[in-house]
C-alpha positions in Angstrom: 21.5 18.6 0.5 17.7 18.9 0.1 17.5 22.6 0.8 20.4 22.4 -2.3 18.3 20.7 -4.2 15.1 23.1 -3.8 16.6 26.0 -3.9 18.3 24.7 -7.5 14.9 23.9 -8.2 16.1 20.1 -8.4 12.7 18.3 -6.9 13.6 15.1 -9.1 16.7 15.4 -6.8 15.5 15.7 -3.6 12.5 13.6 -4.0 15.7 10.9 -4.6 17.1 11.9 -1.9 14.1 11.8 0.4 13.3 8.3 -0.6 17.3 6.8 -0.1 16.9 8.5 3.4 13.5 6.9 4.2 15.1 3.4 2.5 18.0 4.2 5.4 16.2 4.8 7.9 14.0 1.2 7.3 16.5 -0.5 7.4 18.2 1.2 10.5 14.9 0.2 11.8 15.3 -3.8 10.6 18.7 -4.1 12.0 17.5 -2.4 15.5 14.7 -5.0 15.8 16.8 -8.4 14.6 18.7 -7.4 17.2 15.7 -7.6 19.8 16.5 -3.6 20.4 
């Protein structure tokens, strides 16, 4: 979706969609460690 984006010349787009993934990937990161993983 973020080569979509670029090559529609959408970086509004995929600057949202970099920063939702980051947001995921956080808290992927919280969970994994209140879990003591």
């Amino acid at each position: 979706r973020i080569v979509q984006a670029e090559e529609l010349g959408e970086y509004g787009v995929r600057r949202l969609l970099e920063d939702i993934l980051m947001m995921e990937e956080e808290h992927r990161r919280d969970i994994m460690s209140s879990l003591g993983r």
